[in-house]
Backbone and ligand atoms as CSV (ligand in chain L), in Angstrom:
chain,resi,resn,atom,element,x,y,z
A,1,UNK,N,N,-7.140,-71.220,7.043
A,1,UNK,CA,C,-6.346,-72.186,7.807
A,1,UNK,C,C,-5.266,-72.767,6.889
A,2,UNK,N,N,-3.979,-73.201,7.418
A,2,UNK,CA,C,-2.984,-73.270,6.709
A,2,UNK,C,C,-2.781,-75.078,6.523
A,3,UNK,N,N,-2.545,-75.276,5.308
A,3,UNK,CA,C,-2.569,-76.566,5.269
A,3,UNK,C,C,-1.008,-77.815,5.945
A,4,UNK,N,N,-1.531,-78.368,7.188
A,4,UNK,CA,C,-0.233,-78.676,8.071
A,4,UNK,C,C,0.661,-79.045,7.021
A,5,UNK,N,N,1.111,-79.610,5.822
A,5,UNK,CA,C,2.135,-80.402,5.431
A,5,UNK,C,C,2.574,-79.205,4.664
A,6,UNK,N,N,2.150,-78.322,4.237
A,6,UNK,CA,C,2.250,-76.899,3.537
A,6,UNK,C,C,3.405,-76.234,5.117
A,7,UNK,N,N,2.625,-76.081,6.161
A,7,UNK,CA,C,2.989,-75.548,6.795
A,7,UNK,C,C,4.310,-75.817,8.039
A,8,UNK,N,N,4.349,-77.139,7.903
A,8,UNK,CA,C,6.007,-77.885,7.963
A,8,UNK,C,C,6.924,-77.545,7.126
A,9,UNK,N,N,7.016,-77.794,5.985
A,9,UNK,CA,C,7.913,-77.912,5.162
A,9,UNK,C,C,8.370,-75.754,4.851
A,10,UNK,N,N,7.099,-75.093,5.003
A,10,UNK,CA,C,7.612,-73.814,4.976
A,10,UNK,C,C,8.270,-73.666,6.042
A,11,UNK,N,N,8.159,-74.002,7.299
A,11,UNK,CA,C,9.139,-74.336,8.483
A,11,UNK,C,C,10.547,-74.181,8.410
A,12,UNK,N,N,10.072,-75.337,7.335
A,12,UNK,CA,C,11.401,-75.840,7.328
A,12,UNK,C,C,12.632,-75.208,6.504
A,13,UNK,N,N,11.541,-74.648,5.300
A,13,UNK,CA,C,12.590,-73.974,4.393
A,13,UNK,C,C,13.185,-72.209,5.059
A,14,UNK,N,N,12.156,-72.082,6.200
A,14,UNK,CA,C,12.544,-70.774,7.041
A,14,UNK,C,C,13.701,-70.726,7.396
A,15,UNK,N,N,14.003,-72.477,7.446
A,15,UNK,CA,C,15.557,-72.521,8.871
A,15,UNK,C,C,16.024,-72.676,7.405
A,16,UNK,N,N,15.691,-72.877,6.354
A,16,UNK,CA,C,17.060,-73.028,5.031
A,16,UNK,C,C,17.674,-71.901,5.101
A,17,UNK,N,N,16.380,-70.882,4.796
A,17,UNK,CA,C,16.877,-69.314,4.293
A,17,UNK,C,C,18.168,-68.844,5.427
A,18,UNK,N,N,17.753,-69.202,6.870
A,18,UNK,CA,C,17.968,-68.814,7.682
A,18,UNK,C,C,19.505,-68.965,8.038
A,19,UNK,N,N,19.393,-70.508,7.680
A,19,UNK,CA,C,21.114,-70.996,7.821
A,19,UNK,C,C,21.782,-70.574,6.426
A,20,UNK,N,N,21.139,-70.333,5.347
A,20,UNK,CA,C,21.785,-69.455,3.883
A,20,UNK,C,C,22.528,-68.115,4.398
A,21,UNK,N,N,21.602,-67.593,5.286
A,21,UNK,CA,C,22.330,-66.007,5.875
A,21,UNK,C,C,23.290,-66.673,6.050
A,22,UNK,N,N,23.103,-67.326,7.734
A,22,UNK,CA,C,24.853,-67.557,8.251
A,22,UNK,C,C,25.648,-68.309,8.161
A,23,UNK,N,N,25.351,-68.879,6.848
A,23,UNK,CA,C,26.419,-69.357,6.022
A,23,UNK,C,C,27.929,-68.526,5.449
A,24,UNK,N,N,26.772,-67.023,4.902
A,24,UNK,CA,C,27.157,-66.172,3.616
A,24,UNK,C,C,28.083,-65.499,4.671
A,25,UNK,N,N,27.032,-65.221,6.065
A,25,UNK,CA,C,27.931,-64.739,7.043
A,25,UNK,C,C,28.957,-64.928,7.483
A,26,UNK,N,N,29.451,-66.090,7.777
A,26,UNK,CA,C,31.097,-66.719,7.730
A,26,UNK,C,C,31.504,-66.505,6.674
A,27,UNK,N,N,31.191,-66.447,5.738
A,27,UNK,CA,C,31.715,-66.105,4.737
A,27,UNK,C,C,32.542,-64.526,4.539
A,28,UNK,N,N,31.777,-63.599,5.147
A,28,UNK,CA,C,32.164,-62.393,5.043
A,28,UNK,C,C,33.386,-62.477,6.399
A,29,UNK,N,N,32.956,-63.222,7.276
A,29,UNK,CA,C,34.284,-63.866,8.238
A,29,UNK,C,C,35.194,-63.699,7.630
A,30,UNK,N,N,35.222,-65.126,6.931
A,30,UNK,CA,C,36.259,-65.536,5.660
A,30,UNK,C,C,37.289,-64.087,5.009
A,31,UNK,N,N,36.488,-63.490,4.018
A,31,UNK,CA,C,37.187,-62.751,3.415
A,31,UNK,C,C,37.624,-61.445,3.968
A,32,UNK,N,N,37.026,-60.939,5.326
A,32,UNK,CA,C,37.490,-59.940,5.989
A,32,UNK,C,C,38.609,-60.682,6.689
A,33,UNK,N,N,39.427,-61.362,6.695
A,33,UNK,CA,C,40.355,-61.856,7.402
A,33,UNK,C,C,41.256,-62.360,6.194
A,34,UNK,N,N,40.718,-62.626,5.195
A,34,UNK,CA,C,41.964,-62.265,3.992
A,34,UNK,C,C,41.887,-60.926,3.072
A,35,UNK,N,N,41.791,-60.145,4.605
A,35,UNK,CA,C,42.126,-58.989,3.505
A,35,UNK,C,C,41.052,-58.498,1.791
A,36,UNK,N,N,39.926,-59.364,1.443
A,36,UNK,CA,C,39.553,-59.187,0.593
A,36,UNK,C,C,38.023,-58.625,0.809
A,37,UNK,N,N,38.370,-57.360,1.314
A,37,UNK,CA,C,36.809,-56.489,1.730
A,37,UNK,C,C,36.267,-56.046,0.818
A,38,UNK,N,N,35.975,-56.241,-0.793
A,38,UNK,CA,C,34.786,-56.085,-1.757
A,38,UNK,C,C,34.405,-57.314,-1.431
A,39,UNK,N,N,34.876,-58.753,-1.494
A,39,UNK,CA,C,34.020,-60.063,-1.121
A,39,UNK,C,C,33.340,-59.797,0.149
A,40,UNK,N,N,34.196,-59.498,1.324
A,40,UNK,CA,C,33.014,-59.254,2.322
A,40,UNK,C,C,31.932,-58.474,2.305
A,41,UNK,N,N,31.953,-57.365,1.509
A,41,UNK,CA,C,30.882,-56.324,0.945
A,41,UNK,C,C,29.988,-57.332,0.681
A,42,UNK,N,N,30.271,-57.997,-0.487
A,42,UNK,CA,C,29.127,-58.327,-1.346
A,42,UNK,C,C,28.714,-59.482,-0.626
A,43,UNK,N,N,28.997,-60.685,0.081
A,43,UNK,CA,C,28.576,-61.282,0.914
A,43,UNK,C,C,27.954,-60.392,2.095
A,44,UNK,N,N,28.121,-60.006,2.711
A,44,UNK,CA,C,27.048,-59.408,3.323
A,44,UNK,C,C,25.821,-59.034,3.114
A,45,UNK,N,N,26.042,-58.156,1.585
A,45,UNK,CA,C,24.487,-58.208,0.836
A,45,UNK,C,C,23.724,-59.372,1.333
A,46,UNK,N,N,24.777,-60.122,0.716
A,46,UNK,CA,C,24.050,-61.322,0.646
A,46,UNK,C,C,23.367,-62.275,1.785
A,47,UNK,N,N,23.634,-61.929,2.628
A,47,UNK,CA,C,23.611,-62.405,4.119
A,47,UNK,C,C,21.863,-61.487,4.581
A,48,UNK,N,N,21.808,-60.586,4.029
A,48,UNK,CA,C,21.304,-59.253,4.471
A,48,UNK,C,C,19.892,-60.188,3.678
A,49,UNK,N,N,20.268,-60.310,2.139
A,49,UNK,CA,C,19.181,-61.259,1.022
A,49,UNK,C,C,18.364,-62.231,2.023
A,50,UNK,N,N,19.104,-63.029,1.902
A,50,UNK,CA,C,18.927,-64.370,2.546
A,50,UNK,C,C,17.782,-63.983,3.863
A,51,UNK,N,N,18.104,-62.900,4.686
A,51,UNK,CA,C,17.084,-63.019,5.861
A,51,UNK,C,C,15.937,-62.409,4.981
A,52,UNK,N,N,16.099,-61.503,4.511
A,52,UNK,CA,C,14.716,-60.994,3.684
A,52,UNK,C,C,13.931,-62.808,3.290
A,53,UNK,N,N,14.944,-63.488,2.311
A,53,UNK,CA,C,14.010,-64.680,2.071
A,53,UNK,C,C,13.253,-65.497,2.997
A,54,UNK,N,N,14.259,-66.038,4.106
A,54,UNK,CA,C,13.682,-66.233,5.342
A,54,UNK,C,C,12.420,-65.463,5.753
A,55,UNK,N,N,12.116,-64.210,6.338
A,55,UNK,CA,C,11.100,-63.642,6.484
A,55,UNK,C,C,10.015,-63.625,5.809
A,56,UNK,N,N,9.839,-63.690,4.065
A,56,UNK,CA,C,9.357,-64.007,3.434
A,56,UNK,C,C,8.448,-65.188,4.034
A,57,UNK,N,N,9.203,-66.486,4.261
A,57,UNK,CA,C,8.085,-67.260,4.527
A,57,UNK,C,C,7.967,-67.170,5.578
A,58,UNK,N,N,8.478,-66.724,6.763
A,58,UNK,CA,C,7.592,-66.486,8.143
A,58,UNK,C,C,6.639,-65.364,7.731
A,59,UNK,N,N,6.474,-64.328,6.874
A,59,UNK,CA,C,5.510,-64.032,7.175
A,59,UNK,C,C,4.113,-64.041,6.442
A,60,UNK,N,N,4.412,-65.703,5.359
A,60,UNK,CA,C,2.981,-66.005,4.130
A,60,UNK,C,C,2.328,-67.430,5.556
A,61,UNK,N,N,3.609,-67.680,6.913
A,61,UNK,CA,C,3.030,-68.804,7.230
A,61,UNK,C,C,1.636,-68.014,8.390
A,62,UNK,N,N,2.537,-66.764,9.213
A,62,UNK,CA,C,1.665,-65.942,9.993
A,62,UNK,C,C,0.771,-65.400,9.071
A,63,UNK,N,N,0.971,-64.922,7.863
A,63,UNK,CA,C,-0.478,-64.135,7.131
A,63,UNK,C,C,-1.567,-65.191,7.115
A,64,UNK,N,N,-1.138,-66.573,6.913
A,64,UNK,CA,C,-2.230,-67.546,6.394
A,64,UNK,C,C,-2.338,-68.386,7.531
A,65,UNK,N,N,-2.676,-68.034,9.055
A,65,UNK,CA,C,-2.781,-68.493,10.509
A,65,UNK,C,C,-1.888,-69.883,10.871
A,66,UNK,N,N,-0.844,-70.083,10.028
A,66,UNK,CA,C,0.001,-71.328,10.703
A,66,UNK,C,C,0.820,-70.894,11.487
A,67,UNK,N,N,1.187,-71.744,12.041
A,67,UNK,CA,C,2.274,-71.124,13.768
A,67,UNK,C,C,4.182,-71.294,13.114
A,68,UNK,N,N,4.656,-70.129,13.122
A,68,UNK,CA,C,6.311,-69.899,12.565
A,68,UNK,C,C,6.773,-70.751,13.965
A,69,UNK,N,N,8.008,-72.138,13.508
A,69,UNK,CA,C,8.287,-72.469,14.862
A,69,UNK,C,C,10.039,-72.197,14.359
A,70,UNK,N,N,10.896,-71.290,14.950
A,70,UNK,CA,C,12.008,-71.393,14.611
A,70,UNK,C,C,12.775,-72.175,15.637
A,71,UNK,N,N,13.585,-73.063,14.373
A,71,UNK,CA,C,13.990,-74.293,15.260
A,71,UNK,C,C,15.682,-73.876,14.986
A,72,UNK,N,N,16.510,-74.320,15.768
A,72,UNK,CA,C,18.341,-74.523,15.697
A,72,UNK,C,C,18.798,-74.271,14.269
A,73,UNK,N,N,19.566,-73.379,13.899
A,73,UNK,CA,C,19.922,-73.226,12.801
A,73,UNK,C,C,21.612,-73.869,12.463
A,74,UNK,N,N,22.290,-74.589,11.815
A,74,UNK,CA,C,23.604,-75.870,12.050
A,74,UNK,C,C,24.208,-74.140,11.889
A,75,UNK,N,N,25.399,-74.993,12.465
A,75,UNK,CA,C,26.546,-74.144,12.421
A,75,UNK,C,C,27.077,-74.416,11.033
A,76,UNK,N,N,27.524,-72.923,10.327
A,76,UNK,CA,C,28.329,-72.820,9.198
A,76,UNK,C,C,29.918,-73.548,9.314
A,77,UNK,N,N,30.201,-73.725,8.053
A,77,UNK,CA,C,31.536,-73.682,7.831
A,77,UNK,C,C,32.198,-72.730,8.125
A,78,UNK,N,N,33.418,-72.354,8.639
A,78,UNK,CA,C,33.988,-71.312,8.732
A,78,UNK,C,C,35.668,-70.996,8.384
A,79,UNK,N,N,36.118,-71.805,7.251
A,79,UNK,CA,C,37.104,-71.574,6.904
A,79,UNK,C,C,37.413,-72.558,5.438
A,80,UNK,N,N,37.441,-71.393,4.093
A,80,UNK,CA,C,37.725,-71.721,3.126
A,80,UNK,C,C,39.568,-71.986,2.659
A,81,UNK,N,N,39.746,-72.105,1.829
A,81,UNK,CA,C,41.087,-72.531,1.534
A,81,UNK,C,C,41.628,-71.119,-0.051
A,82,UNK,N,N,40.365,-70.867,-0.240
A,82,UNK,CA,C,40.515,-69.732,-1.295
A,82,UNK,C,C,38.687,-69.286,-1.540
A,83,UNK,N,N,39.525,-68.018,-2.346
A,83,UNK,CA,C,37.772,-67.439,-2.683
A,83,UNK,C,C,37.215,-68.256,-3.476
A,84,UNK,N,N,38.042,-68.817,-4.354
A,84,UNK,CA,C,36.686,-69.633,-5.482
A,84,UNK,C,C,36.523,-70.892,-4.620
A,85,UNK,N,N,36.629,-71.709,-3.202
A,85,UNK,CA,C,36.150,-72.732,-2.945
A,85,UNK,C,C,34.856,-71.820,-1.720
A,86,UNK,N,N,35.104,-70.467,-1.469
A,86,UNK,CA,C,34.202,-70.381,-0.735
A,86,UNK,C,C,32.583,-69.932,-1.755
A,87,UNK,N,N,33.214,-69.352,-3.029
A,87,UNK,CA,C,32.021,-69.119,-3.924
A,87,UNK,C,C,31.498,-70.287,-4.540
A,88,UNK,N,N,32.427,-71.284,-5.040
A,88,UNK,CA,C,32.262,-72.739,-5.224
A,88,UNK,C,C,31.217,-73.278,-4.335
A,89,UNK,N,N,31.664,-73.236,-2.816
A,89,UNK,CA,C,30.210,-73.669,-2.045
A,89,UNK,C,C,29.266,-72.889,-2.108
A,90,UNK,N,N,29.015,-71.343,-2.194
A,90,UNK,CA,C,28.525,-70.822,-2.029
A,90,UNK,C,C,27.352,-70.911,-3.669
A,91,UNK,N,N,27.593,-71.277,-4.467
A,91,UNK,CA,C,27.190,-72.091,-5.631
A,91,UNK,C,C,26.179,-73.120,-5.304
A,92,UNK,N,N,26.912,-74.088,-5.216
A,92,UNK,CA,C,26.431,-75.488,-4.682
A,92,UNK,C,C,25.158,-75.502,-3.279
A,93,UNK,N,N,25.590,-74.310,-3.147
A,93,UNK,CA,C,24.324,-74.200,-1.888
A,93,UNK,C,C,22.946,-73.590,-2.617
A,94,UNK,N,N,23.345,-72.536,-3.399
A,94,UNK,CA,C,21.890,-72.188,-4.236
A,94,UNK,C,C,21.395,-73.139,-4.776
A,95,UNK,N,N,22.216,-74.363,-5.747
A,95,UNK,CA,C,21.706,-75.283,-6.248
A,95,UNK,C,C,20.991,-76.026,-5.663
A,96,UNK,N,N,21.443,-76.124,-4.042
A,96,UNK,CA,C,20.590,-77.161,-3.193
A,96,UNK,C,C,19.430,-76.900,-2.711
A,97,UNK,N,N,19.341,-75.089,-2.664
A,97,UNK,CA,C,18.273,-74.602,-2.149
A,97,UNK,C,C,16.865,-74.258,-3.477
A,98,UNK,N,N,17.454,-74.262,-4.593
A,98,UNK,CA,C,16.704,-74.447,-5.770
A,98,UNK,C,C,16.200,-75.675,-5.757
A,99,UNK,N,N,16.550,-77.015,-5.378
A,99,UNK,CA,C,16.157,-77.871,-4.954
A,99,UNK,C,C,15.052,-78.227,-4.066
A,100,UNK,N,N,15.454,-77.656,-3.136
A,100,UNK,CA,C,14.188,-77.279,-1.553
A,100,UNK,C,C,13.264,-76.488,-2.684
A,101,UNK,N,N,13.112,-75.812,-3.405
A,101,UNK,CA,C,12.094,-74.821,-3.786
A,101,UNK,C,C,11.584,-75.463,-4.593
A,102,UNK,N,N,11.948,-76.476,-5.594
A,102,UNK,CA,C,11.629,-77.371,-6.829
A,102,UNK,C,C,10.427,-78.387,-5.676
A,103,UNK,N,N,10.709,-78.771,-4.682
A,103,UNK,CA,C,9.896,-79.774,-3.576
A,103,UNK,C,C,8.815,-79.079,-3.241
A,104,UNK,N,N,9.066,-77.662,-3.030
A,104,UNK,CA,C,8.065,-77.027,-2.156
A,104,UNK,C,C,6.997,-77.103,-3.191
A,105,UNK,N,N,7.360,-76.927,-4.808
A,105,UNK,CA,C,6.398,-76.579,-5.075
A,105,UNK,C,C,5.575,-77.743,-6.008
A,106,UNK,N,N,6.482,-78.894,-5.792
A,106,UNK,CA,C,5.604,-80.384,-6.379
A,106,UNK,C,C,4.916,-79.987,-4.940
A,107,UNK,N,N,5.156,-80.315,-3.560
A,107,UNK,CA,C,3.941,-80.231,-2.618
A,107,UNK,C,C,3.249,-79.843,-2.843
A,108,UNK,N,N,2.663,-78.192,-2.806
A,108,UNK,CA,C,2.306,-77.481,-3.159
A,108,UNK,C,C,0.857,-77.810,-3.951
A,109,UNK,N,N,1.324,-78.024,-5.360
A,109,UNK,CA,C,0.952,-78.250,-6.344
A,109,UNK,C,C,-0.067,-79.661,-5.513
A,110,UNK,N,N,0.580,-80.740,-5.474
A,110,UNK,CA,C,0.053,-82.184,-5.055
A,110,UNK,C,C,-1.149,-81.619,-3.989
A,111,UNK,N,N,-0.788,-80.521,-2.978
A,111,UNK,CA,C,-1.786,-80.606,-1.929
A,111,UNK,C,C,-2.765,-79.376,-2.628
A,112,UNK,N,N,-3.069,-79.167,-3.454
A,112,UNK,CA,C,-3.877,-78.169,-3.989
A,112,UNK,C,C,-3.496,-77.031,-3.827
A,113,UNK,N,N,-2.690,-76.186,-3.268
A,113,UNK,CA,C,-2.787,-75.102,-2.571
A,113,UNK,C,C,-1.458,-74.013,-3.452
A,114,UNK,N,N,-2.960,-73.183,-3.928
A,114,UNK,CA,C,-2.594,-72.251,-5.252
A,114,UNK,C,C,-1.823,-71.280,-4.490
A,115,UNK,N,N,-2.587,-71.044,-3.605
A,115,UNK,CA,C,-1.862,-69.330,-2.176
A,115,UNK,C,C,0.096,-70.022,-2.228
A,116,UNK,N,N,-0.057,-71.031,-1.561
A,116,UNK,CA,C,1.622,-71.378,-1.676
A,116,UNK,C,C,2.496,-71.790,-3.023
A,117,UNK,N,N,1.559,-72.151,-3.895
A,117,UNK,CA,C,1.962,-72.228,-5.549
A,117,UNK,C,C,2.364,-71.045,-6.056
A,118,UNK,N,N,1.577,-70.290,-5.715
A,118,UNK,CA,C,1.462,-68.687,-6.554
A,118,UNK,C,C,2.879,-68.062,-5.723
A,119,UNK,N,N,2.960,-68.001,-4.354
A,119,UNK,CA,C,3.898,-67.747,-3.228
A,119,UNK,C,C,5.557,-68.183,-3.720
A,120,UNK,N,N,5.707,-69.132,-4.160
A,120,UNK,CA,C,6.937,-69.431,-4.678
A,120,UNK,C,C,7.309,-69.566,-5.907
A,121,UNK,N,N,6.777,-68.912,-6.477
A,121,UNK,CA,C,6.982,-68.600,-7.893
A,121,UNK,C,C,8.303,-67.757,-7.754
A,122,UNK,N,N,7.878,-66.351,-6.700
A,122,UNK,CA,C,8.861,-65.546,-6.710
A,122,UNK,C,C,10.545,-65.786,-6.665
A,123,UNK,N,N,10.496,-67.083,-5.603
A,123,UNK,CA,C,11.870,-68.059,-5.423
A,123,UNK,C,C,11.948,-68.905,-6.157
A,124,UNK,N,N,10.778,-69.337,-7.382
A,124,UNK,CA,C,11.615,-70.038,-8.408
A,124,UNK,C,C,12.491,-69.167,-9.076
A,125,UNK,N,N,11.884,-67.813,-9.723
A,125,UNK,CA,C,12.433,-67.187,-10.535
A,125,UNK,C,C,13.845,-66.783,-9.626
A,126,UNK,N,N,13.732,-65.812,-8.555
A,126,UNK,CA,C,14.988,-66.016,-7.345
A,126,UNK,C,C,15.921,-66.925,-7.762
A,127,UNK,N,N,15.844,-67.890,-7.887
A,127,UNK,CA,C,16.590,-69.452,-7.685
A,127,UNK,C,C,17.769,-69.245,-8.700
A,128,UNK,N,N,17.328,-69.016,-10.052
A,128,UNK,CA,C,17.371,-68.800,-11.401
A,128,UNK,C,C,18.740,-67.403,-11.511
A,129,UNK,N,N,18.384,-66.670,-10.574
A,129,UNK,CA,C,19.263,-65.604,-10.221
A,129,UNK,C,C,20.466,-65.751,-9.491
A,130,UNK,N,N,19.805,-66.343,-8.906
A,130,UNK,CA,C,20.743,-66.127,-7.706
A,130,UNK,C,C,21.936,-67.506,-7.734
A,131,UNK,N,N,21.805,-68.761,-8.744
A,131,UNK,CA,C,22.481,-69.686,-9.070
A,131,UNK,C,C,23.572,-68.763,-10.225
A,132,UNK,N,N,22.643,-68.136,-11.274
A,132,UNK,CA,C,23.476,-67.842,-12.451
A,132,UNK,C,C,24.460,-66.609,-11.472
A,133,UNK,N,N,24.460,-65.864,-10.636
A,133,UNK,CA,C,25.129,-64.951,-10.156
A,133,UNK,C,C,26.308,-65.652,-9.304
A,134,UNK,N,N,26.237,-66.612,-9.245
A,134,UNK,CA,C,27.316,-66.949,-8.202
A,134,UNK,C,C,28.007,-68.213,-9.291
A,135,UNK,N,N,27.941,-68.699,-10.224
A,135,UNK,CA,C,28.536,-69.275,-11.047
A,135,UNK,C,C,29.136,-68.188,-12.059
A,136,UNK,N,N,28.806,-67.115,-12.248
A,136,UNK,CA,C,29.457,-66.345,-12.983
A,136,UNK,C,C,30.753,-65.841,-12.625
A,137,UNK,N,N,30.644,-65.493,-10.573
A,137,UNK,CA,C,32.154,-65.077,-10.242
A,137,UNK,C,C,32.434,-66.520,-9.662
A,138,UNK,N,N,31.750,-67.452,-9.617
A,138,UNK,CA,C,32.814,-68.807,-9.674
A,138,UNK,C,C,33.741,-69.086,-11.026
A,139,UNK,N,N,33.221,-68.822,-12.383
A,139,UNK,CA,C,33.814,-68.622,-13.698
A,139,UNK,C,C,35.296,-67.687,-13.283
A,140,UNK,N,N,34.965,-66.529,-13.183
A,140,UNK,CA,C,35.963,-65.611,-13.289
A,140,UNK,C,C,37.147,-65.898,-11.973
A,141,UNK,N,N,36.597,-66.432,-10.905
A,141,UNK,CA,C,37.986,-66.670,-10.221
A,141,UNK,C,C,38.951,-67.744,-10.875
A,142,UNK,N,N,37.878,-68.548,-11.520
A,142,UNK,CA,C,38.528,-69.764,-12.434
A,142,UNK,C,C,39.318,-69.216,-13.067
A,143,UNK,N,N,39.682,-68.086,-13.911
A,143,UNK,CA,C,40.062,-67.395,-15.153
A,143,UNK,C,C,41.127,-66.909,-14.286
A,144,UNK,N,N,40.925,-66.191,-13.070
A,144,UNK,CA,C,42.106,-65.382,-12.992
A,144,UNK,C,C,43.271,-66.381,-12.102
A,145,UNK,N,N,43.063,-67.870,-11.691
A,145,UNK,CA,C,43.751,-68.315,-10.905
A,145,UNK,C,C,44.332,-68.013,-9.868
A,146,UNK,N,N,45.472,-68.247,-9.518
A,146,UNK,CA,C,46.537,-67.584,-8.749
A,146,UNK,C,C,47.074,-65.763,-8.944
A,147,UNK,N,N,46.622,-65.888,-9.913
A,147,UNK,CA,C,47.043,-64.147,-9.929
A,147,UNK,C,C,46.441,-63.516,-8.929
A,148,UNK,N,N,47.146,-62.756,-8.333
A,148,UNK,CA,C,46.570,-61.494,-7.112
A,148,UNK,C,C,46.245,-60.175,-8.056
A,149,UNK,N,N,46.809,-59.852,-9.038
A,149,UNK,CA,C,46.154,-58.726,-9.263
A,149,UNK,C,C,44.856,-59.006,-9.898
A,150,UNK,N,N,44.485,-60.093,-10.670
A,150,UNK,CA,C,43.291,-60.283,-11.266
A,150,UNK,C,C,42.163,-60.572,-9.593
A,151,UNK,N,N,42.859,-61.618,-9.003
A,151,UNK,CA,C,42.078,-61.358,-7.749
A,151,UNK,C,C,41.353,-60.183,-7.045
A,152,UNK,N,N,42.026,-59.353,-7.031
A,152,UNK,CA,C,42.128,-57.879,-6.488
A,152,UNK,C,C,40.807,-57.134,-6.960
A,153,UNK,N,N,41.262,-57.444,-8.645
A,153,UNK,CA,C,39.924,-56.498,-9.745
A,153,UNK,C,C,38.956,-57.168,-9.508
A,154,UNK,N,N,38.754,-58.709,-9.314
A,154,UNK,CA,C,37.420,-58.740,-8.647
A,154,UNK,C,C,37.288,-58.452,-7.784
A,155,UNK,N,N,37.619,-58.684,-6.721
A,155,UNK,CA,C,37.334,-58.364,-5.299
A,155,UNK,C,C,36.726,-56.842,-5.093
A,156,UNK,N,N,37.178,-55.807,-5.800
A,156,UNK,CA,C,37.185,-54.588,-6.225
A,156,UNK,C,C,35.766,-54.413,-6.902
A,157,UNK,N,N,35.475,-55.100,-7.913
A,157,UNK,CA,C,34.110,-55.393,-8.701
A,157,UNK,C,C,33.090,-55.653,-7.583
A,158,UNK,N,N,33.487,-56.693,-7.206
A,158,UNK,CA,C,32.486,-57.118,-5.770
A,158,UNK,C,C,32.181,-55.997,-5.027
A,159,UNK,N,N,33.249,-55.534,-4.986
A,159,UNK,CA,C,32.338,-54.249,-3.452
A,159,UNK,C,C,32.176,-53.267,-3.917
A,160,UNK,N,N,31.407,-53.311,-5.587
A,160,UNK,CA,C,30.827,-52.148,-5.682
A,160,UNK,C,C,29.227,-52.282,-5.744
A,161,UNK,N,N,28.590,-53.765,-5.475
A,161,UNK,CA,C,27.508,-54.353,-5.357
A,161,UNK,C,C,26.398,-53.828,-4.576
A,162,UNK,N,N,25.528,-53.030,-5.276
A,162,UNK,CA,C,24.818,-52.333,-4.076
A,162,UNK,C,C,23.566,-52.820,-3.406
A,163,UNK,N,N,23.506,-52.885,-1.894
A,163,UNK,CA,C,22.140,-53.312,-1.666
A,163,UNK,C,C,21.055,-53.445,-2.301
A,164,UNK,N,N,20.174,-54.435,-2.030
A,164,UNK,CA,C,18.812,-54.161,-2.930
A,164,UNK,C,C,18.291,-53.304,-2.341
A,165,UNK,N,N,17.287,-53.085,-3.692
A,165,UNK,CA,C,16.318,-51.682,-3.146
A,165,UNK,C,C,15.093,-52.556,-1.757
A,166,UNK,N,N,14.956,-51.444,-0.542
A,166,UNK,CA,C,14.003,-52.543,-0.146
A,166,UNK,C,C,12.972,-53.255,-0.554
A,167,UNK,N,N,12.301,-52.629,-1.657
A,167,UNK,CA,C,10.957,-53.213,-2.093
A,167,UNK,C,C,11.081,-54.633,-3.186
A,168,UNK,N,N,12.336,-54.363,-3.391
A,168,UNK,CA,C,12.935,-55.790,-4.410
A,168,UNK,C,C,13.228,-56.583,-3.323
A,169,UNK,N,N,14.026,-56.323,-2.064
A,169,UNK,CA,C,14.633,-56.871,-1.698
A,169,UNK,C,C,13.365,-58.019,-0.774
A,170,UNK,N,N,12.721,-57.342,-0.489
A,170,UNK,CA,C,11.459,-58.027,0.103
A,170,UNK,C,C,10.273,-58.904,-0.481
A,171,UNK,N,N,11.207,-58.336,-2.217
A,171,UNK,CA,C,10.120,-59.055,-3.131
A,171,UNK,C,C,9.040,-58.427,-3.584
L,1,LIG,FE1,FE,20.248,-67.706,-1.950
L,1,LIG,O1,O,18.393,-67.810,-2.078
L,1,LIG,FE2,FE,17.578,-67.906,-0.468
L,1,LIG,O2,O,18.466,-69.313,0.216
């Protein structure tokens, strides 16, 4: 039996993962409409990530008999002003969601429960990744400024980003 305050808050972080996709997803909006289709590539991955994480905990809440309730997911942003303010947020959102995961697992921890301790380990380490990866091409748009051709070579870099393998990708 799944412990209820365990089993809220994984709820809850379902609709995080969930609104993380279609976040990333406007996002690929975003850059397919400026013309910059390696960013939409690699956002999409990323979009693609994100539901894997989501699923993840719908399916440790169904393995361990708590009831998945998917609730309204907010509407994304849908219009940046440049790529580094959409990777900029797109930054700032891992940080927040490293956050949600830092909570889950003082709960966790506080309510005894090793099965959901042991369970998010995988998204601490995740967290760790997936922050340093998106501050790195937040760095480099920094570097190339206004230049379009430096723009370009990333954008170019970006869409050579290949899906995860499924068995990583699922964790
Ligand atoms: Fe981007 O790691 Fe999940 O939300």
């Amino acid at each position: 039996m799944m412990n209820k305050k365990i089993e809220e808050a994984f709820n809850e972080q379902l609709n995080a993962e969930l609104f993380s996709s279609y976040l990333y997803l406007s996002m690929v909006n975003y850059f397919a409409d400026e013309n910059l289709d390696g960013m939409a590539t690699w956002m999409r991955i990323q979009t693609d990530e994100e539901r894997m994480h989501g699923m993840k905990f719908l399916d440790f809440i169904n393995d361990r008999g708590g009831r998945t309730v998917l609730k309204q997911i907010d509407q994304p942003k849908i219009e940046w002003s440049s790529a580094l303010e959409a990777f900029q947020d797109g930054y700032n959102h891992e940080c927040l969601i490293s956050s949600k995961i830092n909570d889950l697992v003082t709960l966790a921890n506080a309510e005894g429960d090793h099965a959901a301790s042991a369970f998010l380990q995988w998204f601490v380490t995740e967290q760790v990744e997936e922050e340093a990866t998106a501050l790195a091409i937040v760095e480099k748009l920094k570097k190339v400024g206004d230049n379009p051709v430096g723009l370009f070579m990333i954008d170019d870099q970006l869409g050579q980003r290949a899906p995860a393998a499924p068995a990583a990708a699922a964790g």
